[in-house]
N, C-alpha and C positions, 0 to 999 in steps of 0.2 A: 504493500500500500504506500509505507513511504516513498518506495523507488518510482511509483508511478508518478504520486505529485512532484519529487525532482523531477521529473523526465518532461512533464506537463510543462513546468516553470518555466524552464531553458530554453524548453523548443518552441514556447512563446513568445520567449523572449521579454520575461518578464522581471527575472532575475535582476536587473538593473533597475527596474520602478519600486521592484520589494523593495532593496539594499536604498535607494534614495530615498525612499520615505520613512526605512526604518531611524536611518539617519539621522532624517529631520527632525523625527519625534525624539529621539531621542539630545537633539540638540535642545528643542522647546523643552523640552522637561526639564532639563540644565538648568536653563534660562525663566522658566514659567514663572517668575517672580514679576517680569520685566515686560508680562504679555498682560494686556486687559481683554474681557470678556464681552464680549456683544452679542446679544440674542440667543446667547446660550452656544454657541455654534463656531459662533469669530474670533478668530483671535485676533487681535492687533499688538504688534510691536513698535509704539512710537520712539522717533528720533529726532535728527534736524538734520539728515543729508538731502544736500544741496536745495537748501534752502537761502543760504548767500547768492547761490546762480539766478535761482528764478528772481530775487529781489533785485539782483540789477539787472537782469536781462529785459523784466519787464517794467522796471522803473527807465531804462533806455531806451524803451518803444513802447512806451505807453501810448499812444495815440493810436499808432497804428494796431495795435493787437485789442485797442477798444470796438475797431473798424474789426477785425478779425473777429471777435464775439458776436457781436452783432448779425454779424454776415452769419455765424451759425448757427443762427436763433432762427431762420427762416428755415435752411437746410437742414437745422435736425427737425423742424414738424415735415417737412417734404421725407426726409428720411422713419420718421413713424407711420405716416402714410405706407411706406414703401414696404415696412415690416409687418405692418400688419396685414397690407396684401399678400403676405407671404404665407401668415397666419392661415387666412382665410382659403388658402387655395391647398395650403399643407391639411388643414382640416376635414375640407371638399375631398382630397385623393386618400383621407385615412378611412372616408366613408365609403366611397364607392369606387378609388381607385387602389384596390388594398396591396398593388405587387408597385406602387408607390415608391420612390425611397422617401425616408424621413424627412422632413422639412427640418427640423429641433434636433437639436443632440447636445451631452454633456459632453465637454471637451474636458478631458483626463490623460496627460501625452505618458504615450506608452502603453494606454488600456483599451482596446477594443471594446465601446459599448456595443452593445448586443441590438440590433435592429438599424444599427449606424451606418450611413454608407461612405464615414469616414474612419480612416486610421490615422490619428496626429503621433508619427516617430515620438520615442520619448525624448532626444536628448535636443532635436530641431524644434522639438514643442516645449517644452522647459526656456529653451532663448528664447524663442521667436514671444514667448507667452510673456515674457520679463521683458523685453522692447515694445510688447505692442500695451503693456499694462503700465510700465513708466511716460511713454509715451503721452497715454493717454491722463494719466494723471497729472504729466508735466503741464498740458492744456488747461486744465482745471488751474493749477496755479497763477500759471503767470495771467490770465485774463481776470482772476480775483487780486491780483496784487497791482494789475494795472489800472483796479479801481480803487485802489486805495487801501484794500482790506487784509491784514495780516496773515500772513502763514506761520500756523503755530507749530506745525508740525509733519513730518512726513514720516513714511515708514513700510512697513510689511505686515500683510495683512491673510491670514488662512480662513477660506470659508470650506473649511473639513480638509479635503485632500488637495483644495487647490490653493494656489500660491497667487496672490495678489500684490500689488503696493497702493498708494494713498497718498495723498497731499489733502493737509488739512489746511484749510480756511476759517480764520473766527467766527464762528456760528452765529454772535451775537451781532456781526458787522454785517455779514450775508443778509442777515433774515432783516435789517433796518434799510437793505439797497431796494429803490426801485422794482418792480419787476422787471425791467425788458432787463436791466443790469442780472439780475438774479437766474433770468433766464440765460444769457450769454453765458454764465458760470459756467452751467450746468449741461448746456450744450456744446461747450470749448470741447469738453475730451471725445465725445465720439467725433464731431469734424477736426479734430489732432488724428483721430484714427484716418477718415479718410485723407487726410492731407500725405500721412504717411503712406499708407496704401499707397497712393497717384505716386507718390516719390520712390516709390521700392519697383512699382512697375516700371515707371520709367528707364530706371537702374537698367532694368531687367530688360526692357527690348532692345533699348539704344547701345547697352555696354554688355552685361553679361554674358547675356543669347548671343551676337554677334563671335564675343570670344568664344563660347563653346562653341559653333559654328564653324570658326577658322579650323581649330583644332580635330576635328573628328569629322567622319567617311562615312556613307549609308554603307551598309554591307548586308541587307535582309531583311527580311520582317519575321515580325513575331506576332502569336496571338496572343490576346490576355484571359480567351474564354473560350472554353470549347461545349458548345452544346447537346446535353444528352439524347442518345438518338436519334442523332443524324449523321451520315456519313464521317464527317472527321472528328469524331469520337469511334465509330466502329471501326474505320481502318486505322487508326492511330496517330494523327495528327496529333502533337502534343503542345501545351500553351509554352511559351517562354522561350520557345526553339527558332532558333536563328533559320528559316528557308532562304535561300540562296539562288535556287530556280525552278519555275512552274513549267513542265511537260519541255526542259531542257533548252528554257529561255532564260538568261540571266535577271532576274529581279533582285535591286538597290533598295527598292523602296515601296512605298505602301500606293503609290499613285502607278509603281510600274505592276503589280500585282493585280491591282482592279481592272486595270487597261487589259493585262490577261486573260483574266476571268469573263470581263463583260461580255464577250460571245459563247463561253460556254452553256451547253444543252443539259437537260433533265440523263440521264446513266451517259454520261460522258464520261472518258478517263483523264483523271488528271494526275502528273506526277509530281509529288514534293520532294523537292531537293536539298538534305541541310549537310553539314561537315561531319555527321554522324554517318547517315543512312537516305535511301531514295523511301518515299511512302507511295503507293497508289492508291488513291480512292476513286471511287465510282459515283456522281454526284446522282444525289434527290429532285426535284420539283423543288421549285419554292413556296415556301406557303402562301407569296402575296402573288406569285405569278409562276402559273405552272408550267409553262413554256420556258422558262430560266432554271438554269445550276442551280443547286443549292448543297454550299459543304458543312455548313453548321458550324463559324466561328465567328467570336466576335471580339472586338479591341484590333483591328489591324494597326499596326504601329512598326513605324521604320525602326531597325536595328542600328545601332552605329557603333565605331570602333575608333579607337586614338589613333589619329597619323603614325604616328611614332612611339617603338617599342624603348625608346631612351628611357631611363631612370627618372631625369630631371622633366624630364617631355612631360611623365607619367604623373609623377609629385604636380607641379601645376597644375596639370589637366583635372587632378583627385580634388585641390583645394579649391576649385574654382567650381566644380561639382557638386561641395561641400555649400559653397556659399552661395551659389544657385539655389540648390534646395532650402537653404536658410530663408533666405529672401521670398523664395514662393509663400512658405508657410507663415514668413511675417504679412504677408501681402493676403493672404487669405483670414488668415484670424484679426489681422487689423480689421480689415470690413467687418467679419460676422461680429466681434466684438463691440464695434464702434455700431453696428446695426440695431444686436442685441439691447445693447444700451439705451436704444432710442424704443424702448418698449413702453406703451402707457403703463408701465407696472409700480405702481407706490415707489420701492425704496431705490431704484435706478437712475437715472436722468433722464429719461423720456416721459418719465412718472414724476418726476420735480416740475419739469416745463410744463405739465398737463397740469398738474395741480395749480401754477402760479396765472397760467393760462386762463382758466374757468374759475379763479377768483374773480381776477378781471372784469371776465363777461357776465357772471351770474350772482358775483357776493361770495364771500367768506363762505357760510355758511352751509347755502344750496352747491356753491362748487366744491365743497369738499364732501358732502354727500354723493356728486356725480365721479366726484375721483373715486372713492371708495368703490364705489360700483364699477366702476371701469376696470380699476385695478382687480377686483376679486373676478370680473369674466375674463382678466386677460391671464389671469392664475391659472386658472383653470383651465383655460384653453393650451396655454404650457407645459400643465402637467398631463396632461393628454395627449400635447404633441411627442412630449420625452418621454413618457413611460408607456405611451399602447406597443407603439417601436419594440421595445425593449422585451415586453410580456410577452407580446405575439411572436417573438424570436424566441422565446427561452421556452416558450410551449411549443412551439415547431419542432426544437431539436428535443424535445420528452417526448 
């Protein structure tokens, strides 16, 4: 029994999320004297780093980063729109379109949630998650400190397994600001997220992509899916394998493969080619057109190879791979994070702008009755969207 769950751990790959979190806890427990409690659940670790940065940097562009709040007081209600359409239409395919993927998911880097159609690496998700959380907290400060209002403190913050940070703002300076001011606060960090996002992309098609470009050669395609019960799963076509050439035509690439393919007929022969072994299969019908091939795979994707087998060649090309993938995952969780955020959910910032919002237009009193309501359907709809996922996978595989 024990040797199974080692065998389980490893080959998950998981062994490296246990050990960093055993870690951790064990580091807070050290420390637990130094942490305070919130809601039962949070931990925070207050400090004062870089808290001298954000005071001059936004006491030396205060104007302009007042212009910058502003400006994302308009885009974070365009971007709650834009979330909750996501809401709505994630909810619609949990009804009736149930082979769906998830709209919602718990981001935990290294852990596979269950009904998730994502995997966040643990050690790209760990960075990427501490850039796009400083990040966004950095926004929150200096747009509070360009109004005047003190930063009392910044830090680190745990809501269970996940690792956050914080920039505190005087609470008592905040809540005496204007609204539209109150509202820039609150919507600086999620437009920080997309300001970072547009900047990491850019990185990434101008500079990056280009370099890995120069550096590496199509040499094949691979699939990423091979479909049960149709020819390339019965003759053996397998996922991940490099093909080289169809019925003894050189194919580089995934646009020279379809070019291939697109005249093939219903029991045609075709042969695969890879540095292993030749496969032949005998192709099906299609299911959308019976008059068409059909070999049952799916993810076509160009294979490539480093120009060159140098040591030094090889080293750059690995680090530069390294930092591609980095940048993806900063570039993808910035958005969903910076989106997240703009959720009308009470304790978020998309639930701060809703609330100071429909004071505004309705009074204290009735817009805080319409926040509470808001916020309890959009709970609920949350917890719907993250855990039907999740149940209906772990009752699939029982």
């Amino acid at each position: 029994m024990t040797s199974a769950i080692t065998t389980f751990i490893v080959t998950h790959n998981w062994i490296w999320v246990l050990l960093f979190y055993v870690i951790l806890a064990v580091i807070i427990f050290i420390n637990r004297k130094k942490f305070t409690v919130e809601s039962k659940f949070i931990l925070m670790y207050r400090a004062k780093w870089g808290i001298n940065f954000i005071n001059k940097f936004a006491d030396k562009n205060k104007e302009f980063l007042k212009i910058i709040g502003y400006s994302a007081i308009g885009i974070g209600f365009v971007g709650m729109i834009t979330i909750v359409g996501f809401f709505v239409k994630g909810l619609y395919d949990l009804i009736f379109v149930p082979s769906a993927p998830a709209v919602m998911s718990l981001v935990i880097p290294g852990v596979q949630i269950p009904g998730s159609p994502v995997f966040v690496p643990f050690w790209y998700g760990i960075i990427a998650l501490f850039i796009v959380v400083v990040f966004h907290e950095f926004g929150h400060g200096i747009i509070a400190r360009a109004h005047g209002m003190k930063i009392q403190s910044t830090g680190i913050v745990f809501f269970g397994p996940i690792i956050g940070a914080f920039v505190e703002p005087d609470e008592k300076q905040l809540t005496k600001q204007s609204s539209h001011i109150q509202q820039s606060v609150f919507a600086a960090g999620p437009f920080f997220n997309v300001i970072l996002s547009a900047a990491v992309l850019l990185v990434l098609l101008l500079i990056l992509n280009p370099l890995q470009s120069m550096m590496i050669t199509p040499s094949g395609v691979t699939f990423s899916g091979i479909q049960k019960g149709y020819p390339a799963e019965q003759y053996g076509i397998q996922k991940d394998v490099a093909y080289t050439q169809v019925n003894g035509v050189n194919i580089t690439d995934q646009n020279a493969l379809i070019t291939e393919l697109s005249c093939v007929k219903p029991n045609q022969t075709v042969v695969f080619t890879s540095n292993e072994s030749n496969v032949t299969v005998i192709t099906a019908a299609s299911p959308t057109d019976k008059t068409k091939g059909y070999l049952g795979v799916t993810g076509i994707s160009t294979k490539y190879v480093v120009k060159s087998d140098v040591w030094w060649y090889q080293g750059l090309y690995n680090i530069l791979f390294i930092i591609i993938n980095l940048f993806e995952w900063v570039f993808m969780l910035s958005l969903g994070i910076g989106l997240a955020n703009l959720l009308p959910l009470g304790p978020v910032d998309g639930g701060h702008m809703l609330r100071i919002g429909l004071w505004d237009v309705k009074g204290k009193e009735k817009g805080t009755k319409w926040w509470i309501r808001i916020s309890i359907i959009t709970l609920v709809i949350l917890i719907i969207l993250v855990f039907v996922p999740i149940i209906k996978n772990l009752l699939f595989k029982m």
